[in-house]
C-alpha positions, 0 to 999 in steps of 0.5 A: 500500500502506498501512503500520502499524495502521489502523482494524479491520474494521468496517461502518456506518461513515463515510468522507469525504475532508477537504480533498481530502487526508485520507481520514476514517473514524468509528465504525460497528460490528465486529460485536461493539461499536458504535465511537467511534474515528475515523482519517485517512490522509493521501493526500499523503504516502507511504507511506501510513499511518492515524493515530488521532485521540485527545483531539481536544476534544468527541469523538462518543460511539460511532455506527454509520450516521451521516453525514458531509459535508466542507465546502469549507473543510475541516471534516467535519460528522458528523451522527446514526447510531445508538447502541450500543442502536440508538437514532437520534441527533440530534447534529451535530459537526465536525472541523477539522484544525488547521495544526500537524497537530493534528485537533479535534472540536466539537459543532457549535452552533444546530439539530440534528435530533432523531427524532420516535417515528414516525421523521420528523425534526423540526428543534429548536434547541439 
């Protein structure tokens, strides 16, 4: 059972354990707004109870069917989706959980992908 308030109901999101440990979810849409909030439940500790992570450095903007991988080093790369107009996004970020408990997102540096107009994706470098 998990306790307190968690992430609200929502679709597209994403969702990935971090570190064998977190379970991470980010952005997706409650069918009135696209959302940019991102939560972590930490499965190591009970009772189980989501945390919002807030002012946590270069956050993504709001994105709804993105895609996120964990590395096995710990860090969540995030990449593209879609914005709150339905326009694809071609950037990359990566959250790493610091050892004082302290979660940090970054824009992630070198190539991103970008969309061409008939939808096939290019690689460009930044």
């Amino acid at each position: 059972m998990v306790s307190g308030a968690g992430p609200s109901a929502r679709y597209a999101h994403t969702l990935a354990l971090v570190a064998n440990r977190f379970l991470v979810a980010m952005g997706g849409n409650d069918g009135k707004a696209t959302l940019s909030d991102a939560w972590a439940l930490d499965t190591s500790e009970k009772p189980y109870q989501w945390k919002k992570i807030s002012d946590a450095g270069d956050m993504p903007s709001a994105r709804m069917y993105a895609t996120a991988a964990a590395r096995s080093d710990g860090l969540l790369l995030l990449c593209g989706g879609r914005d709150e107009s339905g326009t694809p996004l071609g950037d990359a970020y990566g959250l790493a959980r610091h050892r004082d408990g302290r979660w940090e997102w970054a824009t992630a540096p070198g190539r991103h992908c970008s969309v061409t107009q008939a939808g096939f994706i290019r690689d460009t470098y930044s």
